[in-house]
C-alpha positions as CSV (number, residue, x, y, z in Angstrom):
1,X,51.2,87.8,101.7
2,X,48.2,85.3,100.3
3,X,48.3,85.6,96.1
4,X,44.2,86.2,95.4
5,X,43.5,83.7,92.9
6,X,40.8,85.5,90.4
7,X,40.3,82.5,87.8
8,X,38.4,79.3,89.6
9,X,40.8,77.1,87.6
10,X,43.9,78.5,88.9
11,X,44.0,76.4,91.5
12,X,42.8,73.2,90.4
13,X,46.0,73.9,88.3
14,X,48.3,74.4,91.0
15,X,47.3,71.1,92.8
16,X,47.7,68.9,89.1
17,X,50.8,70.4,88.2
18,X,53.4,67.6,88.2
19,X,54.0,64.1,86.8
20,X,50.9,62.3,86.1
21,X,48.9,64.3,88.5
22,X,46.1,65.2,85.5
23,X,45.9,61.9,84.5
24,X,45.5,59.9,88.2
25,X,42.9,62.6,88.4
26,X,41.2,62.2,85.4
27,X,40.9,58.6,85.8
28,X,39.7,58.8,89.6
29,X,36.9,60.4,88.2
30,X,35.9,57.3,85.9
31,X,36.2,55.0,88.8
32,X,38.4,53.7,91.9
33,X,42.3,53.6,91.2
34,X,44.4,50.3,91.9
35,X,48.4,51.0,92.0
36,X,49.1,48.6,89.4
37,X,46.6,49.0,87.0
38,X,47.6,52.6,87.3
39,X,51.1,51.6,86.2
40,X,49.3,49.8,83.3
41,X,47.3,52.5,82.3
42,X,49.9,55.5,82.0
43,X,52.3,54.8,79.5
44,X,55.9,55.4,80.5
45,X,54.8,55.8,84.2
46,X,57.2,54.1,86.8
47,X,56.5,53.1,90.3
48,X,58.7,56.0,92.0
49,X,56.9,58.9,90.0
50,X,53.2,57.4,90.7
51,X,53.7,57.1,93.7
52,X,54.9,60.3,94.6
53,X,52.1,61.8,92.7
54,X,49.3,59.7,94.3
55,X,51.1,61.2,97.7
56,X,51.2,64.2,96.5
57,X,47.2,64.1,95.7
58,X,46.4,62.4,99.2
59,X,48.6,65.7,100.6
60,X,46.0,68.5,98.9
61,X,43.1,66.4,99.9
62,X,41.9,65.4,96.4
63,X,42.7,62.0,97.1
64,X,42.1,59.5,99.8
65,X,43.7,56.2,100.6
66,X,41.4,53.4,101.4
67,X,43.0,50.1,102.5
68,X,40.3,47.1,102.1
69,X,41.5,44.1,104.2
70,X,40.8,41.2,102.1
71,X,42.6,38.3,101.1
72,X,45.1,39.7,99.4
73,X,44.9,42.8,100.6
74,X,44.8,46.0,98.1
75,X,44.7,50.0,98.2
76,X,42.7,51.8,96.1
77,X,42.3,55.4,95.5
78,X,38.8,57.5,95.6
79,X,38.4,61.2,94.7
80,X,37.4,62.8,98.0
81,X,34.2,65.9,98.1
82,X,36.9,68.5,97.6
83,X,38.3,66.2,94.5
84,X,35.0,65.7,93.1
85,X,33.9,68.8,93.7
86,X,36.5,70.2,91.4
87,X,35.7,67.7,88.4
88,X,33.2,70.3,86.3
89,X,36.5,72.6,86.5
90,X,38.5,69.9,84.9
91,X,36.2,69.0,82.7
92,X,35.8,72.7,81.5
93,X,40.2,72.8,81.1
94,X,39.8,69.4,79.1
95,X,36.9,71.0,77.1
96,X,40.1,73.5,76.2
97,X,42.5,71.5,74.6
């Protein structure tokens, strides 16, 4: 059986529990996300644990993946409709602390 989620938030929660999740989102919605500056940017971050988390983003569909083929050639992450969709939610949780 489905739990019925009554507070809007709840899920946004759900999907930014975990290791850096909240703060790969928050910064997706300031602008595009580059692995290593990532790794930069979060202090005591490692590659293992951003990557899992960016995965883990791409997997609930606030994330996508976008490989530009230039010399040399580099990822970079946008927020998808459903990611910025939920950005007045976050907003309202970081309003919170």
């Amino acid at each position: 059986m489905e739990e019925i989620e009554t507070c809007p938030a709840q899920r946004l929660l759900k999907m930014l529990s975990g290791k850096w999740k909240a703060e790969i989102f928050r910064l997706a919605t300031e602008s595009p996300l580059r692995f290593n500056n990532l790794l930069r940017q979060i202090q005591g971050s490692n590659k293992q644990s951003l990557a899992t988390a960016l995965k883990e983003l791409e997997e609930e569909g606030l994330l996508e993946k976008l490989t530009i083929k230039l010399k040399p050639l580099h990822i970079e992450y946008n927020l998808t409709e459903k990611g910025k969709a939920l950005i007045p939610v976050f907003q309202q949780l970081e309003g919170l602390a």
